[in-house]
N, C-alpha and C positions, 0 to 999 in steps of 0.2 A: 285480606291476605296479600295482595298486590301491591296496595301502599306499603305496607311493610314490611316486603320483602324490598321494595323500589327502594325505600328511604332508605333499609340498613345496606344496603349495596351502596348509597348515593354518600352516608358518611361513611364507612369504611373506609370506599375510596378516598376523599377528600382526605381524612386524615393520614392514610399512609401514605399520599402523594405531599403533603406539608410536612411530612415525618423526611421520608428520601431526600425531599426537595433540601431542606436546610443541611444534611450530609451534603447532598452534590453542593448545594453552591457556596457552603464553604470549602469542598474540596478543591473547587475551582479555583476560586479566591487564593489558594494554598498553593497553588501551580501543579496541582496532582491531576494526571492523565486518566480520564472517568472515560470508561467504558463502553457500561448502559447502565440505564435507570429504568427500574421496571417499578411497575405497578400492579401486582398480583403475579401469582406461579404459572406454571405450567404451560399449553400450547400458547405461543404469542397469538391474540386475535389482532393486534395491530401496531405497528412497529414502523419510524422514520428514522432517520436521520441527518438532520438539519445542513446544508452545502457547508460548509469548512468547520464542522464540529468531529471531534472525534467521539463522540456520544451518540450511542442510538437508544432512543426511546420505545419502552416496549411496553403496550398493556397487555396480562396475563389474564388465561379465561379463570384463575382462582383468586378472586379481591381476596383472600385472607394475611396479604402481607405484602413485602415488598424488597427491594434491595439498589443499593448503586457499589456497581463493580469497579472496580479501580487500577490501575495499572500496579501490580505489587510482587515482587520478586517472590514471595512464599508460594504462588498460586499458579505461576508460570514462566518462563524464562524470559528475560527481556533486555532487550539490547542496549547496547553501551550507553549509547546516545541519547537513549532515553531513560536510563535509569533516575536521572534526576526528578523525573515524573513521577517515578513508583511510590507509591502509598509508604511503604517501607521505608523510604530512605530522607525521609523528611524529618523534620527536630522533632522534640516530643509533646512541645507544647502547640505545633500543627497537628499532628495526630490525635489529641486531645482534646483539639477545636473542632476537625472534622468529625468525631466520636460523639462529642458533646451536642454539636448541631442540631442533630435531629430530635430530640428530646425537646431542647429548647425550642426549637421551632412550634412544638406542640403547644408549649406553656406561653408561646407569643402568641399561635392563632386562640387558645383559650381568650387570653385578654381583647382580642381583637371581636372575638364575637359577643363577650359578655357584653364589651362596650357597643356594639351596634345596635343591642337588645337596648344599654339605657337609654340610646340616642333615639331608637324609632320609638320606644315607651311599650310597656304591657297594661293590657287590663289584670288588673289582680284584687284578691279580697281584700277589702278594709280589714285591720287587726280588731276587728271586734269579736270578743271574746263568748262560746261558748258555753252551756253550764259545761263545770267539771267532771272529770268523771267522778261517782263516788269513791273514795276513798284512798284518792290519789293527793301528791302532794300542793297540786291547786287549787284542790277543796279544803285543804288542812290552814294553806294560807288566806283562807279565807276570801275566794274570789266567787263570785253569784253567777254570775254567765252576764251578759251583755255590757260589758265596761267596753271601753275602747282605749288601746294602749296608743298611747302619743308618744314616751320614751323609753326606751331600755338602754341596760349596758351589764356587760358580761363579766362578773367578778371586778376587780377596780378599776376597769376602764372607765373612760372617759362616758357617758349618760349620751345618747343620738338619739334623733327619729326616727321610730317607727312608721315605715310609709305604707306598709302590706301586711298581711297576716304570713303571705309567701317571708317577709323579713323579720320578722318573728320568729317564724319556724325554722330558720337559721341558726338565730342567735341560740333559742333553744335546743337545737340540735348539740351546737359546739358545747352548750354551758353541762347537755349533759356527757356526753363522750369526754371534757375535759375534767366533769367532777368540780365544776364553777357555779355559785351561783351566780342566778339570773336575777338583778333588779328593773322592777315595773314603776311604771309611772302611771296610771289608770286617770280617765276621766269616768265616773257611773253616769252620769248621762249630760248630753249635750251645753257647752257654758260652766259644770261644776267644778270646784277646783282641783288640782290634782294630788290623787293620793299614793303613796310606794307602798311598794307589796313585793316583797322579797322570795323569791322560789328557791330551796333551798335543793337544787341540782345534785349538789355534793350527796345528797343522800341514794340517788341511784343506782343500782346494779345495772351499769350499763354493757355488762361483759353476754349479754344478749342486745347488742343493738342492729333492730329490726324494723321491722313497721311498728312495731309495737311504742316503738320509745315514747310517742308521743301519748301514749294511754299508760303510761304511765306516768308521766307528767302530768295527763290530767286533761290537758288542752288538745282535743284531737283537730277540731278545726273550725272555721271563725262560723261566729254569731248566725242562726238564720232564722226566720218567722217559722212558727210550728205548726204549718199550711198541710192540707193535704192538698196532690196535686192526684193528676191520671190514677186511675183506678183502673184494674185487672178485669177482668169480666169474668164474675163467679169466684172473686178474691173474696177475702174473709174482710175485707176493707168496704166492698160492695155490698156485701151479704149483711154486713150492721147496718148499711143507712148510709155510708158516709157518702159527701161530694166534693168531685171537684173546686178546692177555695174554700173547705171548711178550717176554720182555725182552731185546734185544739187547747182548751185551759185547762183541763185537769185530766187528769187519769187516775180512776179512784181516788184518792185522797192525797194524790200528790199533784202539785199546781206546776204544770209546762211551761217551760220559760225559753225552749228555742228550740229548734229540729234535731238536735243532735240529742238532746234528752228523750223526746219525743221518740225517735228511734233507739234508743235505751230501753225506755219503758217497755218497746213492742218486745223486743227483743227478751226480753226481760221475765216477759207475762209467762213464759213455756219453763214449766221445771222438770230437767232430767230426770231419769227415774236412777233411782240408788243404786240398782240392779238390771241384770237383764230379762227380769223374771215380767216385770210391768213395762207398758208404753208410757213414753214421756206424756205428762198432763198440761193441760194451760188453761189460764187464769180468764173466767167473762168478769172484766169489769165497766163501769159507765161513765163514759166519756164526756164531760164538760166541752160544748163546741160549740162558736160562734158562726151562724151564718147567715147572710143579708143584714147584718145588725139584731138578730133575733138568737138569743139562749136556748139551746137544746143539750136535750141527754139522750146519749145513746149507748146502749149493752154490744160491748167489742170482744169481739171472741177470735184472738189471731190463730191461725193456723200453724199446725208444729212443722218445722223443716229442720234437716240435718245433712250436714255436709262436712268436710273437713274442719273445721273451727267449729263443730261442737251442736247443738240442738238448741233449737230458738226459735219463737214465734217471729212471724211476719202479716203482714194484712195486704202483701201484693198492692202495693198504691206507692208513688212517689211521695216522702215523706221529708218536709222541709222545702220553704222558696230558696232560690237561689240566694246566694252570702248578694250584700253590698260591695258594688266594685269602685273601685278609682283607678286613675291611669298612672303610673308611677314613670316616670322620663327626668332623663338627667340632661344638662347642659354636657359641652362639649369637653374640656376639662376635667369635668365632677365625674361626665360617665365616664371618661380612659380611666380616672382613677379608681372609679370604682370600680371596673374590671380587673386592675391588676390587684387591688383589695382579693378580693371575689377569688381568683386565679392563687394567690397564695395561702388564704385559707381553706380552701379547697384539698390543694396541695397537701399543706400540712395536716391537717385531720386525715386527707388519704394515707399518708405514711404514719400516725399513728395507728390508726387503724388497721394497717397491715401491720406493725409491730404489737399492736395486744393479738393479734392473730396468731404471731410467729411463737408468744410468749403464754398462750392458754388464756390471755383477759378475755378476748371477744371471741366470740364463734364463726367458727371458718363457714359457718352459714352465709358469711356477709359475701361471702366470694360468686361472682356473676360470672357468668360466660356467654357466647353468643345467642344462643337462646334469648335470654332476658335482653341482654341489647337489641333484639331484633326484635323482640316485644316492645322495649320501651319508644325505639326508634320510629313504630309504627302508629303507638299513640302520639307522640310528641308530634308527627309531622300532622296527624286526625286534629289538633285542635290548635294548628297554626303555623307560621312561619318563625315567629320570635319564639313560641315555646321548642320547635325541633332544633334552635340555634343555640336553644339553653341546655339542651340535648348534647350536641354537638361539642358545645364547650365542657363538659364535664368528661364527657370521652375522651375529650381531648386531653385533658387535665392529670383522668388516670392512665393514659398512654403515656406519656410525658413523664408523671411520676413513674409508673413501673420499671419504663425502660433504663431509669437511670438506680434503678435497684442494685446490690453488689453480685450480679447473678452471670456469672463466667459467659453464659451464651446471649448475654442482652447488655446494652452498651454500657450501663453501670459495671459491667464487669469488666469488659476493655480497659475502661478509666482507673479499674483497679489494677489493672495489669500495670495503666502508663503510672499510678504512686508508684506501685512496687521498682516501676526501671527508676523514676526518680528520687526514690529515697538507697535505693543499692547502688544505682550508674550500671543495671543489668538487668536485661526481659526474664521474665521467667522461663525457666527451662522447661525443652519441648514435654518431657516428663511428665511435668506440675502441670504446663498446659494442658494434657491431654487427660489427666485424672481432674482437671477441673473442669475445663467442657464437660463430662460424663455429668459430672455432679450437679451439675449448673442444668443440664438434657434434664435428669431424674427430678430435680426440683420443682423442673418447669411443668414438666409429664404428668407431676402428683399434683398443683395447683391446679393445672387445666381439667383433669381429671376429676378432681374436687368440684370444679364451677361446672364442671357438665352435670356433675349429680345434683347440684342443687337447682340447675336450670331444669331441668328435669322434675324435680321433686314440688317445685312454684308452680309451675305451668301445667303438669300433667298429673300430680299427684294427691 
């Protein structure tokens, strides 16, 4: 609970301090008279300012946001001599740039950290492929479970390397949200030559994308040996026989080909009851298991549990070794570029994604609020420093994109204000301005309002 309240405090901050930061120092740059720069609301806990700046620095005890105040004739009266300072009286394509700043500044630290992550390198899973799920469209093209993908490429792009299953689950993402197919390159086992295998993406209903997407693709996640691991004491995993290191080959009549089937199966064995008249039943069947080199059978009887996703046996024991890792590190060049790769598709899937939103395609399910960032922030910083930075970078990415949304009270909507002066040669009247703000408040009020219920609805419900 303390990491992760630490962490979502520790980016927050970071990012609305690089948010402010690129307003103020293009303001500066612009010869516009900056105030303060604060970082978070309400009582100042700590406030300088610097011997010959007219800038005072101020952190707020509410990190939920931030601001840099400007010398600006709308907000207070200001003297002659300085009016050439005021925010106001500057051309429009400075107003534009200090508007624009902070956004961009977001979408710079994105590339900046994506690329730190390639330069110190991640361990990540090899793309070694999973069984599919049944009757998904990775089963339909015919893929077994343990191939290893060497190349992909996302409708007629150019064919790259796959270096991770994490870069896989990328491309798969895009190819499904864009309604693309995805082509594979597969090697089935070590030295054989390579064969394509086309996922036809375009077939998805992706107007639910969720955690889900990937199960229905097929491919939930990479290849792992069908080990059992820890066992529960007085688990239904216990209770048959099993030990720690048994390898499972069959279950009833169906032969296991990697942990992710394997936990299918268990899951599997419990059938709901039609009605609520009966208790849910589950399946004893006998287990094909290798252990020391020696063949055994044993009658597995998992236990029923029910929770939010529905009634399903489990046997209480770790089920599946861990995937095969590699260390995936870019050169110094490769990695900037591939952050700012990363940084713009990122971007652009965010903004369609909020336009099937706006449009009824997707479900405003997809919509997060601080809740879930202060969950995710929590794990991400629990299993390291390069994953909370990948953290880090995505936030940053949909800070950057939202804010330059056409939304009257967030700097996309300024910027509309400065077309509207440059395609007329005149601001909007205070009139329009002020029924816009409203609308632009209500807009903002029903999104956030939306991402509380769903944070809400994941975490506690």
């Amino acid at each position: 609970m303390l990491l992760t309240l630490v962490a979502f405090i520790v980016a927050l901050g970071v990012l609305i301090a690089v948010h402010e930061y690129g307003h103020y120092r293009v303001a500066v740059a612009c010869g516009v008279k900056v105030l303060r720069f604060s970082v978070g609301f309400g009582k100042p806990l700590l406030r300088w300012q610097p011997k010959g700046s007219p800038t005072e620095f101020v952190l707020g005890a509410f990190p939920l946001g931030g601001y840099v105040r400007m010398l600006d004739e709308r907000e207070a009266l200001v003297p002659e001599h300085e009016r050439h300072l005021a925010f106001n009286t500057q051309p429009l394509r400075a107003r534009a740039a200090i508007v624009a700043a902070g956004p961009i500044a977001n979408l710079l630290l994105a590339i900046l950290l994506y690329a730190t992550v390639n330069w110190i390198g991640m361990q990540e899973p090899m793309a070694y492929l999973a069984h599919p799920v049944q009757g998904s469209i990775a089963e339909a093209a015919g893929l077994q479970g343990g191939e290893l993908v060497r190349n992909a490429a996302l409708g007629d792009e150019e064919i790259r390397p796959v270096r991770s299953f994490d870069d896989l689950r990328w491309m798969l993402t895009r190819g499904a949200l864009d309604a693309t197919p995805v082509r594979l390159e597969l090697e089935a086992t070590p030295g054989a030559s390579l064969r394509t295998v086309v996922l036809p993406l375009d077939q998805i209903d992706a107007s639910q994308a969720d955690a889900q997407l990937l199960h229905k693709i097929g491919l939930v996640g990479p290849w792992t040996r069908p080990v059992i691991g820890e066992l529960m004491e007085g688990g239904a995993g216990q209770r048959a026989g099993l030990h720690n290191g048994d390898v499972v080959l069959k279950v009833g009549a169906a032969d296991v080909r990697d942990g992710q089937q394997l936990r299918a199966l268990i899951r599997a064995s419990v059938r709901a009851p039609q009605n609520n008249a009966k208790p849910a039943s589950t399946t004893t069947q006998p287990w094909r298991i290798e252990r020391d080199g020696r063949l055994l059978t044993l009658d597995v009887t998992p236990d029923v549990h029910t929770d939010d996703s529905g009634t399903f046996g489990r046997i209480s024991a770790y089920v599946g070794a861990p995937p095969q890792f590699t260390t995936v590190q870019y050169g110094p060049v490769e990695g900037l570029w591939n952050g700012v790769t990363r940084t713009w598709e990122v971007s652009l899937l965010s903004l369609r994604m909020m336009g099937r939103m706006v449009i009824g395609e997707a479900s405003l399910k997809n919509l997060s609020g601080p809740l879930t960032i202060a969950d995710y922030a929590g794990r991400s910083a629990s299993m390291g420093l390069t994953q909370y930075l990948v953290f880090l970078a995505l936030i940053s990415v949909s800070l950057g994109v939202l804010n330059l949304l056409p939304l009257p009270v967030l700097d996309g909507g300024h910027l509309m204000y400065y077309l509207w002066e440059g395609i007329t040669g005149k601001s909007p009247s205070d009139v329009w301005m002020e029924r816009l703000q409203r609308g632009g408040i209500a807009v903002l009020l029903l999104m956030m309002s939306i991402a509380m219920f769903n944070d809400i609805t994941r975490l506690f419900g």
